[in-house]
N, CA, C and O atoms as a CHARMM CRD file, in Angstrom:
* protein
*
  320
    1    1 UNK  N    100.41700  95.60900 111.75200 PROA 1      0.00000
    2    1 UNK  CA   100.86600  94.68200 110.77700 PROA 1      0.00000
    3    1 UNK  C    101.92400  93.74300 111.36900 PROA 1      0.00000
    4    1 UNK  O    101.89600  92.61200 110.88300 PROA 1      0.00000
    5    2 UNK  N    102.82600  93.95700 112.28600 PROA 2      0.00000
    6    2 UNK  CA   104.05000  93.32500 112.72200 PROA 2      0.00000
    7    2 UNK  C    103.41700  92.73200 113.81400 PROA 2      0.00000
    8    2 UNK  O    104.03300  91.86000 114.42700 PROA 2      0.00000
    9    3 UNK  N    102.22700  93.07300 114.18500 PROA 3      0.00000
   10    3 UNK  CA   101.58500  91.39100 114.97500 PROA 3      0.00000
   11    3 UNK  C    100.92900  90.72200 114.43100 PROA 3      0.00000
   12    3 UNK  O    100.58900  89.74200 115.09500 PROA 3      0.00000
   13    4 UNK  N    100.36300  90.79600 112.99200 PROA 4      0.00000
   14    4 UNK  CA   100.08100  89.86300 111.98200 PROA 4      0.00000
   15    4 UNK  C    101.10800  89.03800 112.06600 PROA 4      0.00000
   16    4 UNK  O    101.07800  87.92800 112.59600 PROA 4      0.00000
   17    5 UNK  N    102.33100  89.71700 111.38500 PROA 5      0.00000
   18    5 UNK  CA   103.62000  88.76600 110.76400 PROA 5      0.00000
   19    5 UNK  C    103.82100  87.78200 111.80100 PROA 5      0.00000
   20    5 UNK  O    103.86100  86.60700 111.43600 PROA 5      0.00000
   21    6 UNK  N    104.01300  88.16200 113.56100 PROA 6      0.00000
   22    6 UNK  CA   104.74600  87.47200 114.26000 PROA 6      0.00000
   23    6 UNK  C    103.76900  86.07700 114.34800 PROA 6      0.00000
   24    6 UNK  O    104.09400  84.90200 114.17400 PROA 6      0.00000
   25    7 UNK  N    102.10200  86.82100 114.77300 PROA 7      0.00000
   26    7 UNK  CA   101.23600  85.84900 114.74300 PROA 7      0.00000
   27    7 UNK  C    101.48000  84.71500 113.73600 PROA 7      0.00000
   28    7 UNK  O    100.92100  83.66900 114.06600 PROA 7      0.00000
   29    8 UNK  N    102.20700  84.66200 112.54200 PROA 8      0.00000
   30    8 UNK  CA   101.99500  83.92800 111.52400 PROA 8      0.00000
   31    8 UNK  C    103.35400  83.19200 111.06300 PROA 8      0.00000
   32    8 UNK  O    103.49900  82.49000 110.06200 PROA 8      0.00000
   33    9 UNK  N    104.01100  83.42200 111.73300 PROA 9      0.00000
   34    9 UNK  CA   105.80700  83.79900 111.22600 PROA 9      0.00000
   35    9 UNK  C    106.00000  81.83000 111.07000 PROA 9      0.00000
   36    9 UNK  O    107.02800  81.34900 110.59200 PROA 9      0.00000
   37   10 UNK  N    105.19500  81.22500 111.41100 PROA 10     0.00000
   38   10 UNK  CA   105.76300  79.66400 111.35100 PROA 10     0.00000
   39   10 UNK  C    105.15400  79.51300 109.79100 PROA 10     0.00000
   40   10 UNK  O    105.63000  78.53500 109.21500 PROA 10     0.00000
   41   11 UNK  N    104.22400  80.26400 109.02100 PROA 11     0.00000
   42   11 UNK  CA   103.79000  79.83800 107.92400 PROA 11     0.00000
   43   11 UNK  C    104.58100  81.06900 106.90400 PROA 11     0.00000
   44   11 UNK  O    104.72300  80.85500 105.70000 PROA 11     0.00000
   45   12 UNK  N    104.89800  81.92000 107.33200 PROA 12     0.00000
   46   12 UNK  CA   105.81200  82.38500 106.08300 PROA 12     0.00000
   47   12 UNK  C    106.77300  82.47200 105.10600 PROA 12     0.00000
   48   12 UNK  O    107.98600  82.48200 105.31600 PROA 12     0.00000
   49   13 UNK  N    106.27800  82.52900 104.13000 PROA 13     0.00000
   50   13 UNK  CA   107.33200  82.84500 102.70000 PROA 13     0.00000
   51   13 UNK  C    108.73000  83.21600 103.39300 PROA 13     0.00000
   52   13 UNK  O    108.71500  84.02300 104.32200 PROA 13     0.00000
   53   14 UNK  N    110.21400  82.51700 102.86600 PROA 14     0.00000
   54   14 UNK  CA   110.91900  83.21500 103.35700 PROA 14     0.00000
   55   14 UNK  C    111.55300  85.00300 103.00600 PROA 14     0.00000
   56   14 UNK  O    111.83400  85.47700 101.90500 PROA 14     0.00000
   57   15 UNK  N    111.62100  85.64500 104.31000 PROA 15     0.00000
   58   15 UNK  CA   111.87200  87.40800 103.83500 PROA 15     0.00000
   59   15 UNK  C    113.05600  87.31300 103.53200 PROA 15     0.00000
   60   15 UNK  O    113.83400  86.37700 103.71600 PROA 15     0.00000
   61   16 UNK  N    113.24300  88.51700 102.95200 PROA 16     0.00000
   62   16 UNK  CA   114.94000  89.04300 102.44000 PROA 16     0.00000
   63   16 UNK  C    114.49000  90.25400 101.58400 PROA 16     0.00000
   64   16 UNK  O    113.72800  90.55800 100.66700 PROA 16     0.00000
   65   17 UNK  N    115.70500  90.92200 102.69200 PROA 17     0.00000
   66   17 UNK  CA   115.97700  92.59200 102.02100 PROA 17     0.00000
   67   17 UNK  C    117.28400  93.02100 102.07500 PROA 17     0.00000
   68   17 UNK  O    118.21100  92.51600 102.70800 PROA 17     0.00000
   69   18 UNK  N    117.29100  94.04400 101.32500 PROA 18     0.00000
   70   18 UNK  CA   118.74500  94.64800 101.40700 PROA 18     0.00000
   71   18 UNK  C    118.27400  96.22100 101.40000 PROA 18     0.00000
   72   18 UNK  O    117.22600  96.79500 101.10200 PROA 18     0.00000
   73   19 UNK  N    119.84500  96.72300 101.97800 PROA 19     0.00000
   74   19 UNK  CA   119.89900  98.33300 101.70000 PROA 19     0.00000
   75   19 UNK  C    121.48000  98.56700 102.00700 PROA 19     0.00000
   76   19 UNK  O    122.39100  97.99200 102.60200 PROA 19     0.00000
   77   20 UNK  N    121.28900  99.62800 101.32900 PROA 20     0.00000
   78   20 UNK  CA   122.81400 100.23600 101.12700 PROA 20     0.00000
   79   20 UNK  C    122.96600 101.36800 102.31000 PROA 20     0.00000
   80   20 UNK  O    122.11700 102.21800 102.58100 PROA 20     0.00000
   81   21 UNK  N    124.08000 101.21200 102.87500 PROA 21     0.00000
   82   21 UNK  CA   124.86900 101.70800 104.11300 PROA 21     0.00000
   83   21 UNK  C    124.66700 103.44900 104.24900 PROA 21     0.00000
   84   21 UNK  O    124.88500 104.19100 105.20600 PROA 21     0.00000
   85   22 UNK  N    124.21800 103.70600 103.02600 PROA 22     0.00000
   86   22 UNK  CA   124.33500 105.45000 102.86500 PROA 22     0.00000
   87   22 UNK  C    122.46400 106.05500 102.59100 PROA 22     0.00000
   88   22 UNK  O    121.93400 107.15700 102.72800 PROA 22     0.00000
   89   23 UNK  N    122.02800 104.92800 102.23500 PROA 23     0.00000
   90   23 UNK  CA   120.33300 105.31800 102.06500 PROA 23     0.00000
   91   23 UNK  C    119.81300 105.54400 102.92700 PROA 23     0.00000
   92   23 UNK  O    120.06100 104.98200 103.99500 PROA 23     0.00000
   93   24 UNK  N    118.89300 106.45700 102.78300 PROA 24     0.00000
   94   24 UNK  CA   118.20200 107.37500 103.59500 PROA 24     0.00000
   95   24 UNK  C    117.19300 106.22700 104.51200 PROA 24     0.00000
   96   24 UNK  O    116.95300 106.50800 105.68700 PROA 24     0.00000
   97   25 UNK  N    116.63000 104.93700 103.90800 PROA 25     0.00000
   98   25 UNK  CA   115.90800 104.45300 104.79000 PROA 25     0.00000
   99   25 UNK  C    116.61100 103.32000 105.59500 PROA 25     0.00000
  100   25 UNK  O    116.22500 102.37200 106.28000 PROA 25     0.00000
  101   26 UNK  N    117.81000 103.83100 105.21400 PROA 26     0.00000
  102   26 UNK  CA   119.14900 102.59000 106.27800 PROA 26     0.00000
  103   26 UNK  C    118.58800 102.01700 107.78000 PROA 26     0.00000
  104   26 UNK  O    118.35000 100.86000 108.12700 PROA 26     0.00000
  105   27 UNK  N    118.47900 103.23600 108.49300 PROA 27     0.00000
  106   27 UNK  CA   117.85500 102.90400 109.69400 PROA 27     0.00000
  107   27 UNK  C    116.48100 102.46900 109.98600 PROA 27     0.00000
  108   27 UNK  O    116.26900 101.92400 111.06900 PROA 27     0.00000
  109   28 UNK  N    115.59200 102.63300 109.20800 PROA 28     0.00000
  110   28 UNK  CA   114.68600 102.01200 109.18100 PROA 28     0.00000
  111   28 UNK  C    114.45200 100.51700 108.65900 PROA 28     0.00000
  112   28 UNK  O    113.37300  99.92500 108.68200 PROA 28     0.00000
  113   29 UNK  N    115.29300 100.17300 108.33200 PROA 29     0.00000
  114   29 UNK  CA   115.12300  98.96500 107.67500 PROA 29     0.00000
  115   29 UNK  C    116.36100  98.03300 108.38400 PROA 29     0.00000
  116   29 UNK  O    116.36000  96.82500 108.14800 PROA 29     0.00000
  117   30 UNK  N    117.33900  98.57600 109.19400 PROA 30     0.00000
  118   30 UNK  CA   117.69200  97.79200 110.35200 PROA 30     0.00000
  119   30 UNK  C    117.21400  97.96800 111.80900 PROA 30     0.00000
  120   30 UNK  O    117.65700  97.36800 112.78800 PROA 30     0.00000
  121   31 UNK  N    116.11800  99.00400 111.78100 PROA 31     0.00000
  122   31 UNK  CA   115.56500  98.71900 112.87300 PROA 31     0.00000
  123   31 UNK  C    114.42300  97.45700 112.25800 PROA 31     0.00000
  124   31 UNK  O    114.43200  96.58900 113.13000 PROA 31     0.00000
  125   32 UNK  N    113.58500  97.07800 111.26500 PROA 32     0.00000
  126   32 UNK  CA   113.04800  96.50500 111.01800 PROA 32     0.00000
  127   32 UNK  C    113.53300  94.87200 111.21500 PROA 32     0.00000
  128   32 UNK  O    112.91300  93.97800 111.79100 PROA 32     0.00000
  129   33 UNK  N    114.92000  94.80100 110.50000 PROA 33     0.00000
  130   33 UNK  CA   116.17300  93.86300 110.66600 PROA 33     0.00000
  131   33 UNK  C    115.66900  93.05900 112.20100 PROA 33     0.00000
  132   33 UNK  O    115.10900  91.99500 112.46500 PROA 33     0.00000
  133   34 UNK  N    116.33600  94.48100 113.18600 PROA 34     0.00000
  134   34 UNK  CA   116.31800  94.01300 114.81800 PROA 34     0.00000
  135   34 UNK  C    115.01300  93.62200 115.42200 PROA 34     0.00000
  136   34 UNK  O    114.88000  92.80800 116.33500 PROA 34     0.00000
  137   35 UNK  N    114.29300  94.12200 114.96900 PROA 35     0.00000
  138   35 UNK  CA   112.74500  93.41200 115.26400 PROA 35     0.00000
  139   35 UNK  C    112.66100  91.97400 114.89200 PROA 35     0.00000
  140   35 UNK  O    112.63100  91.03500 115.68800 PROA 35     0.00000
  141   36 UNK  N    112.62500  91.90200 113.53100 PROA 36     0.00000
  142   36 UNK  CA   112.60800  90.39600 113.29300 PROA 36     0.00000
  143   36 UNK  C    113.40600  89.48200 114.17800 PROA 36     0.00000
  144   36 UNK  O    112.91000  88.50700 114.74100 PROA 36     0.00000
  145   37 UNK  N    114.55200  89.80800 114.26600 PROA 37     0.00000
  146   37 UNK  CA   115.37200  89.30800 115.09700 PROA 37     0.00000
  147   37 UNK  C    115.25300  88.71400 116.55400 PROA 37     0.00000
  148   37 UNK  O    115.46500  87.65800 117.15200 PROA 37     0.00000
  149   38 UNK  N    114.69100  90.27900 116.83700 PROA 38     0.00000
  150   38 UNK  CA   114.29100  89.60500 118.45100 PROA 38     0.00000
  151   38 UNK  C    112.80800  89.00500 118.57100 PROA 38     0.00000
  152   38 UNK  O    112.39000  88.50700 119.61600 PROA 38     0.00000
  153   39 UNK  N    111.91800  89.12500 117.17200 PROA 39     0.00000
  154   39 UNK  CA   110.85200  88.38600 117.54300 PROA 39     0.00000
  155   39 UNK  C    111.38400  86.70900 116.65600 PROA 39     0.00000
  156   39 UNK  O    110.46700  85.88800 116.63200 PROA 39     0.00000
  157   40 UNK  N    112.53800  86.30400 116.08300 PROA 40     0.00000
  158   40 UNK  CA   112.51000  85.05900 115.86200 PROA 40     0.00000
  159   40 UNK  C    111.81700  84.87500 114.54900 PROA 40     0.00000
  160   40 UNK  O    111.20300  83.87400 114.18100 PROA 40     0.00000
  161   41 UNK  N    112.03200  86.13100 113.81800 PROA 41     0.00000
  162   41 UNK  CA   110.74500  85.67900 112.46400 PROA 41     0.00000
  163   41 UNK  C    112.18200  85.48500 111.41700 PROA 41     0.00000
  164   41 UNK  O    112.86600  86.48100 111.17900 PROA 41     0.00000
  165   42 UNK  N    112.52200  84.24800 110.88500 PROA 42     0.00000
  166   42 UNK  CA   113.53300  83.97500 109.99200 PROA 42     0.00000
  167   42 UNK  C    113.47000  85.22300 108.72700 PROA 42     0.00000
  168   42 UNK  O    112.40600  85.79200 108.48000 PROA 42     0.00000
  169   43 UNK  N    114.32100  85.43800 108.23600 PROA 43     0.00000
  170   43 UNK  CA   114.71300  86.49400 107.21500 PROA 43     0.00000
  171   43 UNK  C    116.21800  86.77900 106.13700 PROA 43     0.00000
  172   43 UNK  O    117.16300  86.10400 106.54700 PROA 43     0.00000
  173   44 UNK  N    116.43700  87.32300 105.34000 PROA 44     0.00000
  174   44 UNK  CA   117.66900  87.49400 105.70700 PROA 44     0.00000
  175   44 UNK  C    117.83300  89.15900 105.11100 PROA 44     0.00000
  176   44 UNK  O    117.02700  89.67800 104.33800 PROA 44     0.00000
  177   45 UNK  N    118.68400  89.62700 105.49400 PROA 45     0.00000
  178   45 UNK  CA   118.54600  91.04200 105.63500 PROA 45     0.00000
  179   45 UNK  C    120.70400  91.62200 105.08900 PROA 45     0.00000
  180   45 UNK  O    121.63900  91.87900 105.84700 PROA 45     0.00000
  181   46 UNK  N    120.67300  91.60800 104.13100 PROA 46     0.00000
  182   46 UNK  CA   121.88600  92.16300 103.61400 PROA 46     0.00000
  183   46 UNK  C    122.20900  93.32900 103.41700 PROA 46     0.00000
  184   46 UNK  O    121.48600  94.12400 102.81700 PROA 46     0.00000
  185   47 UNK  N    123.51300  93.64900 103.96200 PROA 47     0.00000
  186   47 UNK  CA   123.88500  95.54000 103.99500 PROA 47     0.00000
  187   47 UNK  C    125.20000  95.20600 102.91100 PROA 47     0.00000
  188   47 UNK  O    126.01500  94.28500 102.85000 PROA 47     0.00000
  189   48 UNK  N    124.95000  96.51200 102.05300 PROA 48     0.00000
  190   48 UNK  CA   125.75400  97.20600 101.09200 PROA 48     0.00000
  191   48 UNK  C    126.61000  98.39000 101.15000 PROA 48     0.00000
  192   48 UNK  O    126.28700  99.11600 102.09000 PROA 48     0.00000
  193   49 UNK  N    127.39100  98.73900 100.60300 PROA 49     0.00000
  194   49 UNK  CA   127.36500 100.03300 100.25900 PROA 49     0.00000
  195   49 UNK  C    126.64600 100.38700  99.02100 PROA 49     0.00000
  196   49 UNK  O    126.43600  99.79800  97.96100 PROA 49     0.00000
  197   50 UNK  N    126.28800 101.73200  99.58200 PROA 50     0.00000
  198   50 UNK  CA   125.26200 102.28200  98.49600 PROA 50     0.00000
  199   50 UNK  C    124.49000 103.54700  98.98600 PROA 50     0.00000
  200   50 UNK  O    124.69000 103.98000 100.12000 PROA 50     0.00000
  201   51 UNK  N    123.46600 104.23200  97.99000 PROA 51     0.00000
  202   51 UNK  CA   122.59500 105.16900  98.33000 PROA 51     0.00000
  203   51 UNK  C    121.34200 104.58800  98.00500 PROA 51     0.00000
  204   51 UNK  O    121.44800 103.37400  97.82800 PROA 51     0.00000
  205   52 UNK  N    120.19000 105.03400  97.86500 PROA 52     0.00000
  206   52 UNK  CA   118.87000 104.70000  97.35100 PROA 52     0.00000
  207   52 UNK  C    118.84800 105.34200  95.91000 PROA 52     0.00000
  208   52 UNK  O    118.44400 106.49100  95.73800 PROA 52     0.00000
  209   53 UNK  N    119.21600 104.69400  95.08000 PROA 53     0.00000
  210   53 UNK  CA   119.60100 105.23500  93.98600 PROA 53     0.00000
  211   53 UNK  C    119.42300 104.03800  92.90800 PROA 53     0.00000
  212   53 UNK  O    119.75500 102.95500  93.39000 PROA 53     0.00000
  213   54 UNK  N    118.91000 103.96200  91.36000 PROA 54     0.00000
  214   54 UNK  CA   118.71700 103.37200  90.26700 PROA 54     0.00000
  215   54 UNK  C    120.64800 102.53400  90.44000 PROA 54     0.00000
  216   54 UNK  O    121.14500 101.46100  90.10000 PROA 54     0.00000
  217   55 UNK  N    120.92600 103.22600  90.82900 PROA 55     0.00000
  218   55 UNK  CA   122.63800 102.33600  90.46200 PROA 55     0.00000
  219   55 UNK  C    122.65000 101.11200  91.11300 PROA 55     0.00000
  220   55 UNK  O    122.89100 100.06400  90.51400 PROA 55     0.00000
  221   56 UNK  N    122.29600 101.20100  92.83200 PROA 56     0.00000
  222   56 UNK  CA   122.07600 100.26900  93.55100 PROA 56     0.00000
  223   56 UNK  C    120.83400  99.12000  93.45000 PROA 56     0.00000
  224   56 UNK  O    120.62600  97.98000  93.86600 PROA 56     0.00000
  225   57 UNK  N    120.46000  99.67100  93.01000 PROA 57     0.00000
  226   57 UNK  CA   119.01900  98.96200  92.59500 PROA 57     0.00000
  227   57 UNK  C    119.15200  98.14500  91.52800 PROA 57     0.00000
  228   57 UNK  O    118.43900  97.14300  91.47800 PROA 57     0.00000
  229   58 UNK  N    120.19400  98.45300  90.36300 PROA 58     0.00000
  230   58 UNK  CA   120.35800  97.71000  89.37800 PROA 58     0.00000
  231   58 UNK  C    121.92900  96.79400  90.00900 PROA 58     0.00000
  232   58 UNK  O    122.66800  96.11700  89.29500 PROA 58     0.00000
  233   59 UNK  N    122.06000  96.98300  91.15600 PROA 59     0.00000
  234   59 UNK  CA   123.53200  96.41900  91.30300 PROA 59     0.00000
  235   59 UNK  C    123.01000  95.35800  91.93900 PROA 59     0.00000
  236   59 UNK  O    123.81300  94.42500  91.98300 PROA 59     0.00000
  237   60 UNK  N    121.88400  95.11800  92.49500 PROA 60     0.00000
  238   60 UNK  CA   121.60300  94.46800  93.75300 PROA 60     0.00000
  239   60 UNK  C    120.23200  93.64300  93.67200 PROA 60     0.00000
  240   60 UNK  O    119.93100  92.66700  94.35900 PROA 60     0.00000
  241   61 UNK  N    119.43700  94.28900  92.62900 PROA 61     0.00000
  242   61 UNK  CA   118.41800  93.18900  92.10500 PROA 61     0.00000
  243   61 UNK  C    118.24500  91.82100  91.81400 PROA 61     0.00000
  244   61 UNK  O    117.33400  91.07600  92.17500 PROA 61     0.00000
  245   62 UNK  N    119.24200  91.58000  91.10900 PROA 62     0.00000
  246   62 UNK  CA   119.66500  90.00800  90.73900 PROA 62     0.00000
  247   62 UNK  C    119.82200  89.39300  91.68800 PROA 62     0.00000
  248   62 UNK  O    119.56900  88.20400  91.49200 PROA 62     0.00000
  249   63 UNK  N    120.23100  89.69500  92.99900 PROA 63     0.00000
  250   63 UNK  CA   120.29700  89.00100  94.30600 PROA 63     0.00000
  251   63 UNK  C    119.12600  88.63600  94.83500 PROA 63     0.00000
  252   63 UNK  O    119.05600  87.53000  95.37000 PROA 63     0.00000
  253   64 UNK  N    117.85200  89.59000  94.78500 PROA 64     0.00000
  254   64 UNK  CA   116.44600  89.42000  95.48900 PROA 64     0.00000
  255   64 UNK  C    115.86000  88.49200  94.20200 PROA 64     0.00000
  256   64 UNK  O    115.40500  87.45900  94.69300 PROA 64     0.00000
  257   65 UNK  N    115.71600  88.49000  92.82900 PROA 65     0.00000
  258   65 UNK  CA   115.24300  88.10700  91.74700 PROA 65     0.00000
  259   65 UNK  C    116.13500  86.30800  92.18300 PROA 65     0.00000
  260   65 UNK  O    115.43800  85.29400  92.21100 PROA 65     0.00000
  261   66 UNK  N    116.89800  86.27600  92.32500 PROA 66     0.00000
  262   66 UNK  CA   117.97400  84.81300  92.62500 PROA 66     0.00000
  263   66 UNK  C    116.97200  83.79200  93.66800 PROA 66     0.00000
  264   66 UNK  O    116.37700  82.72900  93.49300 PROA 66     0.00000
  265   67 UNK  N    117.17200  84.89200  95.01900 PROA 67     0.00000
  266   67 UNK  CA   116.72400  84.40700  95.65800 PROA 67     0.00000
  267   67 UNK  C    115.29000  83.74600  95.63500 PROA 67     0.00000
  268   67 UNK  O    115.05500  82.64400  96.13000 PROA 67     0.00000
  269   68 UNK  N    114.12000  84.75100  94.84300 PROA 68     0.00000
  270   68 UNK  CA   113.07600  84.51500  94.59800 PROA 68     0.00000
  271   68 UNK  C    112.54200  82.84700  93.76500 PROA 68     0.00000
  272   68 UNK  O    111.61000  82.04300  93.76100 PROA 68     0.00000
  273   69 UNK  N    113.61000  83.04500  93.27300 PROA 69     0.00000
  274   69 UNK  CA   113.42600  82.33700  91.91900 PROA 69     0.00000
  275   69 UNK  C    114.19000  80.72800  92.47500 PROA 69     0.00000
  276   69 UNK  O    113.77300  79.67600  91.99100 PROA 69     0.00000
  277   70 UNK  N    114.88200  80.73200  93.11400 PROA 70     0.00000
  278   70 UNK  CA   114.95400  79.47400  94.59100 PROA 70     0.00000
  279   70 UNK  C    114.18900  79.42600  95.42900 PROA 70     0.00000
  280   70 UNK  O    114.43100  78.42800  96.10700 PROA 70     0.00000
  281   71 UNK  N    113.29900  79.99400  95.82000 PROA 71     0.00000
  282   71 UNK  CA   111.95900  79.94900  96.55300 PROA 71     0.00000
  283   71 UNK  C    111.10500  79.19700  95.62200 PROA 71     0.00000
  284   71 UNK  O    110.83100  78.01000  95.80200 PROA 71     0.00000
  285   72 UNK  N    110.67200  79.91400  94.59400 PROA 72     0.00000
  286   72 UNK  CA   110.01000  79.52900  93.34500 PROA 72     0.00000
  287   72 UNK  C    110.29200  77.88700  93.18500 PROA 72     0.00000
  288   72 UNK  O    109.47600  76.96800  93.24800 PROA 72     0.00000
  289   73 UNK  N    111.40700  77.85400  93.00700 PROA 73     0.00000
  290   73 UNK  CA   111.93900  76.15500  92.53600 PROA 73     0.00000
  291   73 UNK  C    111.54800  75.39000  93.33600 PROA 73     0.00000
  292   73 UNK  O    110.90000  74.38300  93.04800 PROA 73     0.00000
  293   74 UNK  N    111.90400  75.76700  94.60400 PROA 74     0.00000
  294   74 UNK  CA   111.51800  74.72700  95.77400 PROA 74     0.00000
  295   74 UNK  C    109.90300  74.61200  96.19400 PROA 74     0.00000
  296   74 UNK  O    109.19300  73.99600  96.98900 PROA 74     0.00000
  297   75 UNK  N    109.83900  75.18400  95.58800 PROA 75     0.00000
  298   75 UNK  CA   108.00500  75.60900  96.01600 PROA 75     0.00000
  299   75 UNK  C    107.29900  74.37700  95.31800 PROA 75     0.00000
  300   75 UNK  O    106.64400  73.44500  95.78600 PROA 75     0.00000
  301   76 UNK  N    107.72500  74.76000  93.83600 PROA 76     0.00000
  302   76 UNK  CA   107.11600  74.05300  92.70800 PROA 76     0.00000
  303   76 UNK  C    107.97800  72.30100  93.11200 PROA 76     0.00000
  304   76 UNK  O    107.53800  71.24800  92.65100 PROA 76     0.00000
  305   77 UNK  N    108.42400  72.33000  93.44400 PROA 77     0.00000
  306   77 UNK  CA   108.89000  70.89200  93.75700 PROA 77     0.00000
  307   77 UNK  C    108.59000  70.20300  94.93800 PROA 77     0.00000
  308   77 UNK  O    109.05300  69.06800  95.04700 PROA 77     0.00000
  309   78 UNK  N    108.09100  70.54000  95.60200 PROA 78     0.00000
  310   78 UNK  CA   107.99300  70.53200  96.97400 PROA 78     0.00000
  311   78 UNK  C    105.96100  70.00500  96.57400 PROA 78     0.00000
  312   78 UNK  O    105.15400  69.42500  97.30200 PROA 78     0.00000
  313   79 UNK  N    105.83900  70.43900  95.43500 PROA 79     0.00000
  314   79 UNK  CA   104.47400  70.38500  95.59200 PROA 79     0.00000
  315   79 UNK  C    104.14400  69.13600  94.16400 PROA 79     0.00000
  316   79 UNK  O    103.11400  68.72600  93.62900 PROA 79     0.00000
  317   80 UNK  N    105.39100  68.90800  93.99900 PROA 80     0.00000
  318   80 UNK  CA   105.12200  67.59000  93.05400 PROA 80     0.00000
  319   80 UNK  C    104.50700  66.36400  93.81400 PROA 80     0.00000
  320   80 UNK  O    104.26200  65.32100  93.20800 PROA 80     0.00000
């Protein structure tokens, strides 16, 4: 799959993730981070404190939903 993405990385949606500093898939998802990174695939990738937990998830949603929803705008305008 991650030579799909790179193969394609000039036509993609922009990424963005987050995770909290104490969740179990922390390291996996900044090793994911450092990949993008060194393959040049734009992203943005935000660290918290937190666990993988409904608390964080409701603390931190509105940020990915924000972002989305400025993607969204520019999309739809972009195509006027």
């Amino acid at each position: 799959m991650f030579k799909t993405l790179i193969a394609n990385k000039k036509t993609l949606p922009p990424l963005r993730f987050d995770c909290g500093k104490d969740d179990v898939l922390f390291s996996a998802n900044t090793a994911l981070a450092k990949k993008l990174v060194d393959e040049n695939v734009p992203h943005t990738f935000d660290i918290f404190a937190g666990t993988h937990c409904w608390e964080y998830w409701h603390e931190h949603v509105a940020k990915t939903m924000i972002f989305f929803a400025q993607l969204e705008s520019k999309t739809h305008t972009q195509l006027k």
